[in-house]
C-alpha positions in Angstrom: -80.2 10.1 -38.2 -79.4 10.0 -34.4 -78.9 14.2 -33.1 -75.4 14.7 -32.0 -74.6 15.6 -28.2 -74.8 19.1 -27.3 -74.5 21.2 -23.8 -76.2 24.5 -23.1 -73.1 27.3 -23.1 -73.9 28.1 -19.2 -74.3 24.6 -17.8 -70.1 25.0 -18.8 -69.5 28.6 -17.7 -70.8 27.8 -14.5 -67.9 25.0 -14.9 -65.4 27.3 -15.2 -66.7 30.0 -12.6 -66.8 26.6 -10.1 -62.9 25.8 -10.8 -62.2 29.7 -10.5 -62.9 29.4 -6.7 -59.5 27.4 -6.6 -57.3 30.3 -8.7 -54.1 31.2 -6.8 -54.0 27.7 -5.1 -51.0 26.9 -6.2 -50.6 23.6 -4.9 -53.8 22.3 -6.9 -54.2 22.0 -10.7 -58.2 22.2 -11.9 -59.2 20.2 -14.9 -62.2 19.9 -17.4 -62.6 16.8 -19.5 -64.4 15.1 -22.2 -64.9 11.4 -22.1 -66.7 9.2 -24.8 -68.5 6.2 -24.1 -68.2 5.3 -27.6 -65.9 1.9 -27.7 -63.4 2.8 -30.3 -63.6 6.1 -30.9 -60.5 8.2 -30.8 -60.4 11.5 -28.5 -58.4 13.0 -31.3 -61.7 12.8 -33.5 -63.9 14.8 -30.9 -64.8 18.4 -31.9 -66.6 20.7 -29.5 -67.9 24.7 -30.6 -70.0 26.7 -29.5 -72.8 27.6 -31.9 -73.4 31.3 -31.1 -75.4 33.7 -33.4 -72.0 35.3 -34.6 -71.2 31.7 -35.9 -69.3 28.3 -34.6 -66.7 28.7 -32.2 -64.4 26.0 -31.9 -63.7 24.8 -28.4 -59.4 23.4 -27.8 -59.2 20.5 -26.2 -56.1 18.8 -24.8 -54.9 14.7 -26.0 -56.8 13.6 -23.3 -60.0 15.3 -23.8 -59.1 18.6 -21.1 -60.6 21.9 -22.6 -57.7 23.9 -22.5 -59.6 27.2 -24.4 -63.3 27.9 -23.5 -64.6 31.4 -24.5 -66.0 33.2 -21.1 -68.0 36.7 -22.4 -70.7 38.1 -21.1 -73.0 38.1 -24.9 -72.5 34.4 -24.6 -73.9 34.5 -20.9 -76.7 36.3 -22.2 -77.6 34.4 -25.5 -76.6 30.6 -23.9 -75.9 28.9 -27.2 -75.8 25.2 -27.7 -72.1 23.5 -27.5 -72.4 20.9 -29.8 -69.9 17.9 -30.6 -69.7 15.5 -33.8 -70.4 12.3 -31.7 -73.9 11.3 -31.1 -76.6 12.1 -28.0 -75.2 10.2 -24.8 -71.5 9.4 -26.3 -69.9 12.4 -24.2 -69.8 12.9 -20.6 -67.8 16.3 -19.1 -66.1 15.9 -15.6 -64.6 18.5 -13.5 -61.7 17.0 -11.5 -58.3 18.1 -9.1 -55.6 16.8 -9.2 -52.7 18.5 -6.8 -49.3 19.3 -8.2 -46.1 17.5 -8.0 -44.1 19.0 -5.7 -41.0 18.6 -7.0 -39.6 16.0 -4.4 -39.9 12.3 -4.1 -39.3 13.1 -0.3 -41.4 15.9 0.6 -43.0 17.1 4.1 -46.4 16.1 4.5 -47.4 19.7 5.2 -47.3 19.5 1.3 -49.9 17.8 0.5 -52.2 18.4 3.9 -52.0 21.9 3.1 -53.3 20.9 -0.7 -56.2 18.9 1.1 -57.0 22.3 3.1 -57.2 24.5 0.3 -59.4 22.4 -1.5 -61.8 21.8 1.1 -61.6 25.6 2.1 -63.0 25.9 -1.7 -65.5 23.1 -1.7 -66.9 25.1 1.6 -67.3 28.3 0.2 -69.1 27.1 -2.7 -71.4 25.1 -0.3 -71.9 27.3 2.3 -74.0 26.1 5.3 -74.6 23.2 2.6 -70.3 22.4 3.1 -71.5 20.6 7.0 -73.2 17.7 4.9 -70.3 16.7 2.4 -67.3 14.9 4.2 -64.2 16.3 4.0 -61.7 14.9 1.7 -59.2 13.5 3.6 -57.3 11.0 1.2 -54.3 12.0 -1.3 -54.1 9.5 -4.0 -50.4 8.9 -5.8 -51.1 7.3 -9.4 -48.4 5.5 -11.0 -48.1 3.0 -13.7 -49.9 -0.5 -13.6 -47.4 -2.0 -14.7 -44.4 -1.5 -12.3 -44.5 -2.1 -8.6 -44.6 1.2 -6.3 -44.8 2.1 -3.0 -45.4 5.1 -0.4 -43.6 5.7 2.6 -44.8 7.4 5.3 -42.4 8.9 7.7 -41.7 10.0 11.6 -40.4 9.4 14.7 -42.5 7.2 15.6 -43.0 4.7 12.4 -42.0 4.0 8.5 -45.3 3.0 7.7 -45.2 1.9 3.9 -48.1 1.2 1.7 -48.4 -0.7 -1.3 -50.1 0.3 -4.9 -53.2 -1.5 -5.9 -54.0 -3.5 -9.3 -54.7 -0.2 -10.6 -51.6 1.9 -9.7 -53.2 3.7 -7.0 -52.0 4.4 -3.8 -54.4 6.1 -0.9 -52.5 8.0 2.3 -55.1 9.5 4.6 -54.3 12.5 6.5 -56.9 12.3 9.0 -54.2 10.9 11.8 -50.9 12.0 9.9 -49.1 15.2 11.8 -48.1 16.8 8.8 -45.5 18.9 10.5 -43.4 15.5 12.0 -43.9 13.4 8.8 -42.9 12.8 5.4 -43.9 11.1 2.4 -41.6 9.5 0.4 -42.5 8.3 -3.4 -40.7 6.0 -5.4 -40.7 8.1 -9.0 -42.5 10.5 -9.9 -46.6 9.9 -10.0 -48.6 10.3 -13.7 -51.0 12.0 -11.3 -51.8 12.5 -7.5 -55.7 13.1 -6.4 -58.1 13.6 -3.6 -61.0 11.5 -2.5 -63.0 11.1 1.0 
């Protein structure tokens, strides 16, 4: 019989403590999730618990795999328990993403978003350190909308409406790198299921 998966308890603490760097950013929204490379097998079927001494401690996790609930205590720390999961060895993966928040606007100031871009950078380098100089900045908001209905972003200013189109996937990339986020604005069609950062 195959072992199921299981994670040492501070290989996720650490996790956490990494997406702590970004509490009181209140432009960006830190996530944790579990994704199964089973084909077929429901998310709603995954369990994950921490199998401390004092007994199994069920981890919460969101619809889409998030962990919304992970105990943090220093006994845990100390003893590093397994966290184990009902699926087999090398059907769960755990990623550690961003995503910044809706604004609130479909036409919004660009300042928005640059300043989301700055504050996660600002966190990236202060985890790195001296180490921050080798990793590019990211640079690149990504508006995600359904597939299946056409969207576009407009970026605005004086000078241009520069309009870019979604790819096969939804996605839409802006890059900041030569926007001046104080004379434009970017204007969405609907509201996105998500907006990310890459390079």
């Amino acid at each position: 019989m195959a072992a199921n998966a299981s994670i040492p308890y501070n290989t996720l603490a650490k996790t956490f403590d990494d997406l702590a760097l970004l509490k009181g950013k209140d432009k960006l929204i830190p996530n944790l999730k579990v994704r199964l490379s089973t084909n077929g097998t429901s998310l709603s079927l995954l369990k994950l618990e921490v199998n401390s001494s004092r007994g199994a401690i069920p981890i919460k996790l969101g619809a889409d795999g998030q962990i919304l609930e992970f105990p943090l205590t220093r006994e845990l720390r100390s003893e590093n328990p397994p966290v184990t999961s009902n699926q087999p060895e090398g059907a769960i993966s755990i990623r550690m993403g961003v995503s910044i928040r809706y604004p609130g606007l479909l036409d919004e100031s660009a300042t928005y978003y640059a300043g989301a871009l700055d504050d996660l950078n600002a966190a990236i380098k202060k985890k790195l350190g001296l180490l921050a100089l080798a990793v590019p900045k990211l640079k690149t908001v990504v508006f995600e909308f359904e597939p299946s209905k056409p969207a576009t972003v407009t970026v605005c200013n004086r000078k241009e409406n520069r309009t870019v189109e979604a790819d096969e996937k939804g996605r839409i990339k802006v890059e900041f790198s030569s926007i001046k986020p104080g004379e434009t604005r970017i204007i969405l069609p609907r509201e996105p299921k998500n907006i990310t950062v890459s390079k």
